[in-house]
VMD Tcl script that draws the C-alpha trace (Angstrom):
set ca {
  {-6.67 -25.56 3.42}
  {-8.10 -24.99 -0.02}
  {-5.94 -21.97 -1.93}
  {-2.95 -22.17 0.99}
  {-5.33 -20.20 3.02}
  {-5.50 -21.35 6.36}
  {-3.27 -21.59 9.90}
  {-1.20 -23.66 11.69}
  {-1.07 -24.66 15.28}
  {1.52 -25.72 17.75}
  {1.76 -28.68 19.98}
  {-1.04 -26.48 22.21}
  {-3.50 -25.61 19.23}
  {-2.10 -21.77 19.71}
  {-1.32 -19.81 16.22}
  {1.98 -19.78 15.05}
  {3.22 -16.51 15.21}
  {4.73 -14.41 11.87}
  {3.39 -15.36 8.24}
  {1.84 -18.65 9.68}
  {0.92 -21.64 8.32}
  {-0.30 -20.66 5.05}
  {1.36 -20.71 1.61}
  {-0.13 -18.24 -0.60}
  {-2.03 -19.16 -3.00}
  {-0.42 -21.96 -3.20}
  {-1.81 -25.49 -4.92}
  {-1.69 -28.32 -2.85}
  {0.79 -27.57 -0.05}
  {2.52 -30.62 1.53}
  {5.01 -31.42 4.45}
  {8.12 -32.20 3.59}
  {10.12 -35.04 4.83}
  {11.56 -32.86 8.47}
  {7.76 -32.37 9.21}
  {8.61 -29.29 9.58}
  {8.37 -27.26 6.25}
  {5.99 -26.75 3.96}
  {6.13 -26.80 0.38}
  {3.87 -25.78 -2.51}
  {4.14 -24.55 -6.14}
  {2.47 -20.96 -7.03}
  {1.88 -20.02 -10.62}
  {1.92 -17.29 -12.54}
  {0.74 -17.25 -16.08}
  {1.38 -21.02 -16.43}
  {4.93 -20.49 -14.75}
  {5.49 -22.63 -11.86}
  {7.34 -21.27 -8.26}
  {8.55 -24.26 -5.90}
  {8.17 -22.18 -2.19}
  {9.13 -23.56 1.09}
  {7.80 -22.42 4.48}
  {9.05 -22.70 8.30}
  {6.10 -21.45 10.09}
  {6.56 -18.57 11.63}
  {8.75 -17.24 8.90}
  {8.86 -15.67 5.67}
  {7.80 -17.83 2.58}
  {11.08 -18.57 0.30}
  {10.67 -18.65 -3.43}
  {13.11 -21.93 -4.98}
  {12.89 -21.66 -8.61}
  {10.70 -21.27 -11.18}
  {10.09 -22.90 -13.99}
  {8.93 -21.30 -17.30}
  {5.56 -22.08 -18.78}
  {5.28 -25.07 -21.30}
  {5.05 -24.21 -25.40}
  {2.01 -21.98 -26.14}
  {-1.36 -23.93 -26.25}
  {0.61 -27.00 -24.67}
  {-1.90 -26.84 -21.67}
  {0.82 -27.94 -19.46}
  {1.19 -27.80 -15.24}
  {3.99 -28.27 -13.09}
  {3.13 -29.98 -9.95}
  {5.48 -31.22 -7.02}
  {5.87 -34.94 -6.52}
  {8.45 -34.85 -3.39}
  {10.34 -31.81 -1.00}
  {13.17 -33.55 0.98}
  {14.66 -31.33 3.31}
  {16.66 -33.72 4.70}
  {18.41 -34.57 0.82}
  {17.74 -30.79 0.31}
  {16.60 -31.96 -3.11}
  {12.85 -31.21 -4.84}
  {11.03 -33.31 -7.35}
  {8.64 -31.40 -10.08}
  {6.76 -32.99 -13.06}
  {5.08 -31.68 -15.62}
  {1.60 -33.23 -16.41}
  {0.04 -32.31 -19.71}
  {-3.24 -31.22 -19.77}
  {-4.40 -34.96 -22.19}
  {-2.54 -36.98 -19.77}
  {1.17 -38.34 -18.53}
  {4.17 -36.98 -17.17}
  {6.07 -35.20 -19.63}
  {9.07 -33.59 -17.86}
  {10.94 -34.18 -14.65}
  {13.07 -31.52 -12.52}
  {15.12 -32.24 -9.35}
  {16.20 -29.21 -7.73}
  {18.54 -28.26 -4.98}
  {15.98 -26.53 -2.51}
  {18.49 -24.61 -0.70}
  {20.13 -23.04 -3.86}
  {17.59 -23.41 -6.41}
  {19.87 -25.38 -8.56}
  {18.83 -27.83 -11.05}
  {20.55 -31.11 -10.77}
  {19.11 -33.17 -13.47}
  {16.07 -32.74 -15.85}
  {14.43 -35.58 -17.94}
  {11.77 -35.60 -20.78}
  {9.89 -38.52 -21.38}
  {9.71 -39.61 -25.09}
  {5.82 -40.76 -25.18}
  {3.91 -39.43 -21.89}
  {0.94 -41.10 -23.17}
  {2.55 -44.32 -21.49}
  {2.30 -42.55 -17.86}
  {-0.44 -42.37 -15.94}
  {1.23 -40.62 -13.15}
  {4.58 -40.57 -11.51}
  {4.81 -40.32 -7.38}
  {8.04 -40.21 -5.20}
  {9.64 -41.21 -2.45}
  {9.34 -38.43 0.45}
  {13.09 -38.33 1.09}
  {13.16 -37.93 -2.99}
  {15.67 -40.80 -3.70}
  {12.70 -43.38 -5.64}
  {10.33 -42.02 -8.53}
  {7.62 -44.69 -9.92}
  {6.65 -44.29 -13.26}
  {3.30 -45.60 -13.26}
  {1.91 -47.31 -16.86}
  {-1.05 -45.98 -18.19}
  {-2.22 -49.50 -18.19}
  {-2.42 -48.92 -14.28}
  {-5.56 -46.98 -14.57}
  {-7.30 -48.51 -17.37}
  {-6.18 -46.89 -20.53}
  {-6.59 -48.85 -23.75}
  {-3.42 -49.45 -26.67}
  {-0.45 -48.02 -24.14}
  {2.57 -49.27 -25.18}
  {3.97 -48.88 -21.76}
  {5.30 -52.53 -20.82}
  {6.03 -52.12 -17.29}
  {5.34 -49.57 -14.20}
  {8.95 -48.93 -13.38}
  {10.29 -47.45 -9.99}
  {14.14 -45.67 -10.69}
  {16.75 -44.58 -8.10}
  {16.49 -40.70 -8.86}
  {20.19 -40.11 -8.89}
  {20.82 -42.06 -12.19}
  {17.58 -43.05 -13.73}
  {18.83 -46.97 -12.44}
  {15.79 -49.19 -12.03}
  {15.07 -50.55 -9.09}
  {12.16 -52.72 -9.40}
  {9.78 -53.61 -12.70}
  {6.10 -54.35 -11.69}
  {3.36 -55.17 -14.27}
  {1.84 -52.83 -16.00}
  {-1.07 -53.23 -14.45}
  {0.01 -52.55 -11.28}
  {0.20 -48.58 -9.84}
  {2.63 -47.69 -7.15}
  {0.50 -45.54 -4.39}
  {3.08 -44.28 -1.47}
  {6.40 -45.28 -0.25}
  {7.22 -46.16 2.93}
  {8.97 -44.05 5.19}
  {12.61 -45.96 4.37}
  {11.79 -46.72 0.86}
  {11.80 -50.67 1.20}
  {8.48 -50.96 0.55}
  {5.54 -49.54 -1.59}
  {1.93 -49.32 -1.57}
  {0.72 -50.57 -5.07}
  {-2.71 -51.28 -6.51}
  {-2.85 -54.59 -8.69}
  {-5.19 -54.18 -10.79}
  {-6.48 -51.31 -13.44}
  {-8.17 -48.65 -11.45}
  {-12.10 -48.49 -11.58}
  {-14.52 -45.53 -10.28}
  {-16.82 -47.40 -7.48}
  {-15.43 -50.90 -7.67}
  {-13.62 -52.17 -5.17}
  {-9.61 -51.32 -5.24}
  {-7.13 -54.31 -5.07}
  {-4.10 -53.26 -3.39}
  {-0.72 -55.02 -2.36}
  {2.15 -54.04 -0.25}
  {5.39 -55.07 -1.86}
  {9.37 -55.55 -0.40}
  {10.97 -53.70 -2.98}
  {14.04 -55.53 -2.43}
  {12.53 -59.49 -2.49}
  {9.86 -58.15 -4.81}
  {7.61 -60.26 -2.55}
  {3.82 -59.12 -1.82}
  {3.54 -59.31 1.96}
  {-0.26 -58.03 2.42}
  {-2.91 -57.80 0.03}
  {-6.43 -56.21 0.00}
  {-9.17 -57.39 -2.61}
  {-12.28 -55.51 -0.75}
  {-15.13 -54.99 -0.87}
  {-14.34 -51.38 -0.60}
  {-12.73 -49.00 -2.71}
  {-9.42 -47.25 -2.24}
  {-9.22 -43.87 -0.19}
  {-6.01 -42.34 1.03}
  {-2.93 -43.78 2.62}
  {0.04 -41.87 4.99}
  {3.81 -43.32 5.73}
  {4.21 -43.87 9.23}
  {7.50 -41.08 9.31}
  {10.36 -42.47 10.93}
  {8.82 -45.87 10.22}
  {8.10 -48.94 8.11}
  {4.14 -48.86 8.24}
  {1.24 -47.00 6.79}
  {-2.32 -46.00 7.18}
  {-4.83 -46.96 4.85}
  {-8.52 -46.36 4.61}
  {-10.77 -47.32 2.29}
  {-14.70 -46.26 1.07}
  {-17.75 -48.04 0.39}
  {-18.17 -47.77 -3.02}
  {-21.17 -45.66 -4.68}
  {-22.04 -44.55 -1.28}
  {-21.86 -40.88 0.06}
  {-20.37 -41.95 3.86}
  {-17.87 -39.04 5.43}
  {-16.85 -42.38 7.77}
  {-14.05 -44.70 6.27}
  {-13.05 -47.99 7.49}
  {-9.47 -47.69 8.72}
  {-6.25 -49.99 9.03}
  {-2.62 -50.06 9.69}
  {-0.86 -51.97 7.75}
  {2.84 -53.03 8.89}
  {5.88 -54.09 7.28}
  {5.37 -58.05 7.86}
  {2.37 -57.85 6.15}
  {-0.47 -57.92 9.13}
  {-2.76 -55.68 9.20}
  {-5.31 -53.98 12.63}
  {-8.45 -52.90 11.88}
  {-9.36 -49.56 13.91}
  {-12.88 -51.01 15.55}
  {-14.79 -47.52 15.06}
  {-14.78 -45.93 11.14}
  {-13.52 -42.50 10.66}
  {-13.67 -39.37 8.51}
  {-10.03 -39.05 7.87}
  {-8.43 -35.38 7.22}
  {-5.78 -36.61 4.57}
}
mol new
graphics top color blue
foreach p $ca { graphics top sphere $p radius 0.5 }
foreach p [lrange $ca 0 end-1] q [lrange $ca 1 end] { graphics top cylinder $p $q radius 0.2 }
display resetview
C-alpha cells in the first residue's frame, strides 16, 4: 500500500501477527526473491535505508547510504533484494535523468561488495535487475525516446564482474527477467505515451526473439512466474480510462494464452 502502510494476510486472509506487513514509510516495498521478505528503502534527509521485513517480525535496517552532493537532487531506489544470494542492488537516479551510481550489498551484514559510477548517466534511461540479483540491464536512453544519446547499445552485465552478457539495440528496453534469468522481457521500439507498445521476449543465451507483441494496445505491467520460465503480461487500450486490462501468459517457447475475460490487475 501507498507509504508502506498497509497489512498482510496469511494463506487464510487472517492478519499476521507482530509488526505486520507494513514497512514504514517505506517507498515502494517489494518481495524479494524467497517470497517471503519484504524490502524497501526509507529516507531521511535524502539518505537512503535498505530494510528487510519477515512478517510478523521486527523491521531490520541494512545500510544506508549517504545523501548525494548538495543540490544534486539525487534518490536511491532498489532495483533487486535476493535473499536467496543474500545480496541487494541500489541505484541512484538523478533527479534530470539516468542511473548514476550502483551498490550491491550483502543484506545479511550490510556489507558493500562492489560500487560502480557511471561516467555519462545521460546515456541511461533506467537500469532493472534480475530478482535473484545476478543480471543488471542498462537500458539506453534511446529506449525511451531521448534525442543525441550517445549510448550505442542497451547492455545486460553479469553483476559479479561487470561481464556482458548480451548487447541489444539501443532501441530496445529490457522490462523483467525471468524467473531463471534465460530470458527477458524487452520492448523494441522507443517508448511512446498512448501508442501501442512493441514488445519481444528474447533467449538471452541464442539471442533469439521467441514471441513478439506489436498491439494494438499499450504496455501495462508484467510478473515472473517464480520458480518458473514464464510471465504475465497485460496490456491497456491506449488513451482510454478502462480499470480492465487484457491479459496473457506468455511462456518460454514463445506461445502465448489469452485469459478470455479482461482484468484490473493489482501489480
Amino acid at each position: 500500500a501507498k507509504g508502506g502502510t498497509g497489512e498482510i494476510l496469511d494463506r487464510l486472509c487472517k492478519p499476521v501477527q507482530g509488526v505486520g506487513g507494513a514497512l514504514p514509510g517505506s517507498t515502494l516495498p517489494r518481495w524479494a526473491d524467497d517470497n517471503l521478505h519484504r524490502c524497501g528503502m526509507q529516507y531521511d534527509q535524502g539518505a537512503g535505508t535498505l530494510i528487510t521485513l519477515l512478517p510478523g517480525e521486527a523491521v531490520k535496517s541494512v545500510i544506508v547510504i549517504p545523501a548525494g552532493p548538495a543540490g544534486a537532487q539525487s534518490i536511491v531506489g532498489l532495483a533487486s533484494c535476493s535473499f536467496r544470494n543474500d545480496q541487494a542492488i541500489l541505484v541512484r537516479t538523478n533527479s534530470i535523468g539516468g542511473a548514476g551510481e550502483t551498490w550491491v550489498v550483502r543484506i545479511s551484514t550490510g556489507k558493500v561488495l562492489s560500487q560502480y559510477t557511471y561516467p555519462n548517466s545521460g546515456d541511461l534511461a533506467n537500469l532493472v535487475a534480475s530478482a535473484d540479483g545476478a543480471l543488471l540491464a542498462e537500458n539506453s536512453s534511446k529506449s525511451i525516446g531521448q534525442i543525441g544519446s550517445t549510448s550505442p547499445s542497451t547492455i545486460i552485465r553479469r553483476v559479479s564482474d561487470r561481464s556482458v552478457v548480451a548487447t541489444l539495440d539501443p532501441s530496445m528496453g529490457v522490462l523483467e527477467f525471468n524467473s531463471d534469468d534465460s530470458l527477458v522481457l524487452v520492448t523494441t521500439t522507443p517508448w511512446v505515451g498512448n501508442q501501442p507498445t512493441a514488445l519481444a521476449l528474447i533467449d538471452l543465451r541464442s539471442g533469439q526473439a521467441l514471441w513478439h507483441y506489436t498491439g494494438p494496445n499499450m504496455f501495462g505491467g508484467v510478473v515472473a512466474l517464480p520458480g518458473g520460465r514464464d510471465f504475465a503480461i497485460y496490456v491497456r487500450k491506449p488513451g482510454v480510462q478502462d480499470p480492465l486490462t487484457d491479459l496473457m501468459i506468455v511462456h518460454a517457447d514463445g506461445t502465448a494464452v489469452d485469459f478470455p475475460r479482461r482484468y484490473q490487475p493489482t501489480w
